[in-house]
DRENRO-657694 format. One record per residue: z, y, x negated of N, C-alpha, C in turn. Coordinates in steps of 0.1 Angstrom, whole numbers, plus 5000, padded with zeros to 4 digits. Layout:
<recs>
ZYXZYXZYX
...
</recs>
This chain:
<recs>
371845436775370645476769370545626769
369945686758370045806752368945876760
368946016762367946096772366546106763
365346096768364146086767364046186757
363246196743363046276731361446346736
360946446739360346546741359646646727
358846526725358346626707357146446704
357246446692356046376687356646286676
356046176677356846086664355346056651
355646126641354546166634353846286628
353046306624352946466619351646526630
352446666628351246776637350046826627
350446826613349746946605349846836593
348646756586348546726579347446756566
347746826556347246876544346746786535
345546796532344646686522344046816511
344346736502343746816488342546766483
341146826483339746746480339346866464
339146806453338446896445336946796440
336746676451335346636445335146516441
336646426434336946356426336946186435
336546106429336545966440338545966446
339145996439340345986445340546046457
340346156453340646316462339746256476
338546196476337946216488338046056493
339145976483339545876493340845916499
341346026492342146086500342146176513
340946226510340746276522340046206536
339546056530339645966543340545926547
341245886540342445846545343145936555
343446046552343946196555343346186570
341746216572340946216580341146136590
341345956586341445846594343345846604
344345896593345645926601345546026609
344746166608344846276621344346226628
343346186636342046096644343645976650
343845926643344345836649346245886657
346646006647347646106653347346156658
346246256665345646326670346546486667
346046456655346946636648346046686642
346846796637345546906626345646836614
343946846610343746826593343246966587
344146966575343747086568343447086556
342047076553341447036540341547156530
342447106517342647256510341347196493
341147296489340347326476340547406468
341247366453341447496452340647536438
340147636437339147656424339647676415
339747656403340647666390339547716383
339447816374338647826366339447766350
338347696347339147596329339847746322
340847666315342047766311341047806294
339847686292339647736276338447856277
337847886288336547996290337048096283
338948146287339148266283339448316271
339848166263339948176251339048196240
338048176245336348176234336148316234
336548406241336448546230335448636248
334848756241334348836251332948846251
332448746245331148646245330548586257
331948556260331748406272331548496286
331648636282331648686300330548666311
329748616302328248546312328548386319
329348316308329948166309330448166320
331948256320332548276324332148316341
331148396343330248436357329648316358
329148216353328348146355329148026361
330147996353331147886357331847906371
332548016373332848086388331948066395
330248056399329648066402329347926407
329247836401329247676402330647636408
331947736404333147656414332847666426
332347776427332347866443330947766452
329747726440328447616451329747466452
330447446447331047296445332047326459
332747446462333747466471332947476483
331747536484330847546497330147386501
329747306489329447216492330547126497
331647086491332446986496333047086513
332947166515333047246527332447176540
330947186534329547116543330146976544
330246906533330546726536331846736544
332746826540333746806550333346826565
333146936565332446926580331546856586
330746786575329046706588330046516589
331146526579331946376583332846406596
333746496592334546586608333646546621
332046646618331946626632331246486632
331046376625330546276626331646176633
333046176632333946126640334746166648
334646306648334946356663336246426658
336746516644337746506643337446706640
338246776645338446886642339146936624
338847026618339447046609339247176606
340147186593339847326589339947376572
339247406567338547436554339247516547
340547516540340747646528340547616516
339347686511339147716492340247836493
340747816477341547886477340947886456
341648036453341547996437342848056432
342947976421344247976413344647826409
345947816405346847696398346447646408
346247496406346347386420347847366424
348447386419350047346426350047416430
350447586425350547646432350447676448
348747706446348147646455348147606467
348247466463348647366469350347376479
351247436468352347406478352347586488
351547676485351147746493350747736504
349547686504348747606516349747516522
350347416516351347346524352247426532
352747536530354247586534353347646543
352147796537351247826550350947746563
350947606563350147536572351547486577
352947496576354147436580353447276578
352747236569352847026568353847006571
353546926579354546756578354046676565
352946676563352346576554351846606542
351746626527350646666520349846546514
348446526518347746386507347346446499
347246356487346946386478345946276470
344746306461344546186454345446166441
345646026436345646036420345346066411
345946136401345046146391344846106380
343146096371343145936363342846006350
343646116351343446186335344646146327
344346106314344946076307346246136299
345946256302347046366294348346376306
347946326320348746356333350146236329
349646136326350946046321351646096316
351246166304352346246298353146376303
352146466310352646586316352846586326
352346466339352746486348351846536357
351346506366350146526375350446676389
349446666393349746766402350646706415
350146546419350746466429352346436426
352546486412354246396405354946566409
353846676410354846796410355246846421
354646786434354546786444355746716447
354946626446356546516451358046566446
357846626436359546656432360046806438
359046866445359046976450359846956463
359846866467360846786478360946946494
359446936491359647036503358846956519
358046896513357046746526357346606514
356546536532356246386525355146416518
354846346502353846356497352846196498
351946186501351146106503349846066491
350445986479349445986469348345876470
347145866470346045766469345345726460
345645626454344845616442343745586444
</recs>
């Protein structure tokens, strides 16, 4: 028999991606319900995108444009709050990064930041993603963690 292994079978640092979406925040139960039951860190990432077409409408939109930022930033404080009052409703520690820019980017930022074992992710049910390819498909090929997709 082989000498006794001294470490953890399972992940320490597991990364969940929430932008709001029914996926995303069954993702992040699920995410929530595996650390609780691994007793590891959850690290709830957000990342604010501002839409690619605001900038294209011309130097009109600079009010839009403030206004829109403005509603990412209450939507990132809000899912903040629900993240937190569910955390402490089960007893689970966590930790909150909004972030803005590309979501992949992002995302595999935050992942490598956080050293994951894990990244969850929800699916996603946009129609154009079949053809281009989703954020959860760019992830996975990124073959740098296990990617955890939930539809």
């Amino acid at each position: 028999m082989g000498e006794f292994e001294i470490g953890r079978d399972g992940p320490s640092v597991v990364v969940v991606a929430i932008d709001g979406s029914p996926s995303s925040l069954r993702a992040g139960a699920y995410a929530a319900g595996l650390a609780r039951r691994q007793r590891c860190e959850l690290v709830v990432a957000h990342v604010i995108t501002t839409p690619a077409l605001l900038g294209v409408a011309g130097a009109t939109t600079v009010a839009a444009v403030g206004a829109v930022d403005e509603t990412l930033t209450e939507v990132a404080d809000e899912l903040r709050g629900q993240v937190e009052k569910e955390a402490a409703r089960i007893g689970l520690e966590v930790r909150f990064r909004a972030e803005r820019g590309d979501a992949y980017t992002e995302l595999a930022r935050i992942a490598d930041d956080e050293r994951a074992d894990l990244l969850v992710v929800g699916a996603s049910s946009r129609a154009g993603h079949r053809l281009v390819g989703s954020i959860a498909v760019r992830l996975v090929r990124t073959g740098r963690w296990p990617v955890t997709v939930v539809p």
